[in-house]
N, C-alpha and C positions, 0 to 999 in steps of 0.2 A: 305672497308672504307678508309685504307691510300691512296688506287688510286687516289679516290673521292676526296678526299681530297689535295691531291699532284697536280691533274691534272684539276680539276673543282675551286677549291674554289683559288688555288695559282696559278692555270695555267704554273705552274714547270711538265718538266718529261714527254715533249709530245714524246719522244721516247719510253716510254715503248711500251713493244709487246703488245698492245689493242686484239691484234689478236689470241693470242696465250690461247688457251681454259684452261689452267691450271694456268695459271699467272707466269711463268719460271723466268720471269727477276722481278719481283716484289718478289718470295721467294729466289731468290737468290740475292737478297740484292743490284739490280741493280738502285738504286735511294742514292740521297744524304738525311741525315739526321736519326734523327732515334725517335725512340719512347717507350719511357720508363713506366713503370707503377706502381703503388702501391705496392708494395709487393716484385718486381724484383732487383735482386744485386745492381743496381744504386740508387734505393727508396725502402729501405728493410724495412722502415715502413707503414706497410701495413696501419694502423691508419688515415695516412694523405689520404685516400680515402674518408672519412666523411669530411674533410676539401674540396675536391674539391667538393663534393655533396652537401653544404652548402655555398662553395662559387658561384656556377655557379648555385645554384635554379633546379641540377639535375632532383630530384622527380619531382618539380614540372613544367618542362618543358618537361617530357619529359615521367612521370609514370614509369623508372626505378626505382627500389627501393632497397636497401644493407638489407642484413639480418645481423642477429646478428654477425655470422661471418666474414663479411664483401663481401659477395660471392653476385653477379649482380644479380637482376629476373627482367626480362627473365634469364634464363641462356646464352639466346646466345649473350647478352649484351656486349660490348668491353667497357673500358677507358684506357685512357693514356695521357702521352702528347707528342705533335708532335712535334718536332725541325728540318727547313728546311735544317737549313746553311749546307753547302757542307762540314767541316772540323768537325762538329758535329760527337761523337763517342762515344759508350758504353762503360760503366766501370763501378767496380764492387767497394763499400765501402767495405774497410778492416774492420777488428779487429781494437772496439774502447774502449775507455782505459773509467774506470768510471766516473774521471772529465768532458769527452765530455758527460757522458750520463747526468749525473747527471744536468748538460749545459742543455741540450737537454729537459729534463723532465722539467728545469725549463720553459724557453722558451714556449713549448708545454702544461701548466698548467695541467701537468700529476704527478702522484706518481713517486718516483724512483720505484717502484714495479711493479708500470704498465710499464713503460716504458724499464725496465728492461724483463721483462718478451714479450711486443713486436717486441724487437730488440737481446732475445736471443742469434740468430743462427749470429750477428755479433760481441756478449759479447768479448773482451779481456782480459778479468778476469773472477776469480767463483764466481758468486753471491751468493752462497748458505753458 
């Protein structure tokens, strides 16, 4: 899919090896941009996966569907988002302090408890 997408739809990255039967330059990271996703250290709230399922008519474009957990069906389902720019680069949110969360929860018309409890494992303080 990021081929497809790098090389069909942007028509960026006509060097990749097309050739090469395991994809070598494509898992070794031989393209500009990168691709982040719900749940992963750049977007640790997993939550905002129902925001883009809601904002892009996911379901119903497309009969993918989130379960309660938040987990793809089909299972072999991908999302993310794609960013081309060539200086684009992962990074990982630190430890954030309550005021951001508290921020955040607002913003998001969440509980601090929910919001606290989905963004846990990047807590800077104990909630408990």
């Amino acid at each position: 899919l990021h081929q497809l997408v790098r090389q069909e739809y942007w028509g960026f990255e006509e060097n990749i090896n097309n050739n090469n039967d395991n994809n070598t330059d494509l898992f070794r990271s031989k393209f500009d941009g990168i691709r982040p996703a719900p749940g992963y250290p750049s977007q640790p709230d997993h939550n905002e996966k129902t925001t883009l399922w809601n904002l892009l008519k996911i379901q119903e474009q497309t009969d993918i569907t989130l379960t309660d957990s938040l987990a793809m069906f089909p299972a072999a389902s991908v999302s993310g988002l794609i960013f081309s720019h060539p200086k684009s680069y992962y990074f990982a949110v630190g430890k954030i302090t309550k005021d951001q969360v508290q921020n955040y929860s607002e913003r998001t018309n969440k509980s601090l408890q929910q919001t606290e409890k989905s963004l846990s494992n990047i807590l800077g303080y104990d909630n408990q």
